[in-house]
C-alpha positions in Angstrom: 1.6 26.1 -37.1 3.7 29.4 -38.0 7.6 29.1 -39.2 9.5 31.4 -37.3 13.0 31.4 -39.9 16.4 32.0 -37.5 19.4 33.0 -38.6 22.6 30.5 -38.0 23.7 32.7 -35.6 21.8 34.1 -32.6 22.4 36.4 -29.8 22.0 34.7 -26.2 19.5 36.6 -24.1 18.5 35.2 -20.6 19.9 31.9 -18.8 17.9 29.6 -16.4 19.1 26.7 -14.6 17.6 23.8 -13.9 19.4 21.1 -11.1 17.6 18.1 -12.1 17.1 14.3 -10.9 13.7 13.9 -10.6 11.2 15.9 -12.6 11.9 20.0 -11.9 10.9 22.8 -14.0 11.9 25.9 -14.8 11.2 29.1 -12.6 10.0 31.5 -15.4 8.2 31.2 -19.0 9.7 32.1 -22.1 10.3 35.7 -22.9 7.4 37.4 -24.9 10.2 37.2 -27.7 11.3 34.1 -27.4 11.1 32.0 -30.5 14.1 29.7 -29.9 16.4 27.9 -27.4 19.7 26.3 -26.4 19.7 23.8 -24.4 22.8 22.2 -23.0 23.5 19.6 -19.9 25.9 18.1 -17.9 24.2 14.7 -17.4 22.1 12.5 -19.6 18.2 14.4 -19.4 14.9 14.2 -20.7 12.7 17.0 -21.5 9.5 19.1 -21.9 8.2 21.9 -23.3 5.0 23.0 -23.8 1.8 25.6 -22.3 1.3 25.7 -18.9 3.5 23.7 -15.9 5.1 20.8 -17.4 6.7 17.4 -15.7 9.2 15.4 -17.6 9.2 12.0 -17.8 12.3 9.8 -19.2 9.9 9.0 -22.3 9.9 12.7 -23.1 12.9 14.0 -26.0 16.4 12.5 -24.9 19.6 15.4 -24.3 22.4 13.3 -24.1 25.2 14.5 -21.4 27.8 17.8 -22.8 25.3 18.1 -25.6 24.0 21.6 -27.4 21.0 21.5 -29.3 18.4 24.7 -29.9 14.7 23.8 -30.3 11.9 26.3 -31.5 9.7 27.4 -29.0 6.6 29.8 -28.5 6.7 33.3 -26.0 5.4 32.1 -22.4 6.2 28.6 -22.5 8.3 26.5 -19.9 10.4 23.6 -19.7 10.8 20.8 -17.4 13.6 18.4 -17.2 14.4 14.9 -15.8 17.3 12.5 -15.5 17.4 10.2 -18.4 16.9 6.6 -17.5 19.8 4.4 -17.3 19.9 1.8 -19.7 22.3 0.3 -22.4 25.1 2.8 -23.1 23.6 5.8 -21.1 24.8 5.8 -17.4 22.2 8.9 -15.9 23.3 10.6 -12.6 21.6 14.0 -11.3 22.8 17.1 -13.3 22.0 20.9 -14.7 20.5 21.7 -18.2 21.3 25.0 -18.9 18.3 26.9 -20.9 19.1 30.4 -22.8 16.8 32.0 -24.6 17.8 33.1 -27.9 17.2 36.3 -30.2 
């Protein structure tokens, strides 16, 4: 596994959508320079990322609802998202994660 080191700030390069409630995934891979990510959501989600088509399930990483967080990635990945389960204080209705790739 290689460290890829960012800096704390980052210039925001392409934006994808993804209108999730059941399991949907994004329309293009990663960038070829793609090393990072910000993710951000209206609604409670789960999601994946890894080679090749993914399918989220609501046992994948938890984003909770009007959340940022960025995750290191790897050139030509994708992502796929999901509406988080509802259950004890999260209340899950259909939403958008927002993905931008970052430089």
């Amino acid at each position: 596994m290689s460290f890829f080191p960012k800096q704390p700030a980052s210039r925001a390069m392409t934006t994808q959508t993804i209108a999730f409630n059941a399991s949907v995934a994004i329309t293009n891979k990663f960038g070829s320079e793609t090393y990072q990510v910000r993710l951000a959501a209206d609604s409670a989600c789960c999601y994946r990322i890894g080679d090749g088509p993914q399918t989220a399930t609501v046992a994948d990483v938890f984003l909770p609802a009007n959340t940022i967080e960025h995750v290191t990635v790897n050139p030509g990945q994708s992502i796929s998202a999901i509406a988080a389960a509802t259950n004890g204080l999260v209340t899950s209705t259909a939403g958008t994660l927002w993905i931008t790739e970052m430089s």
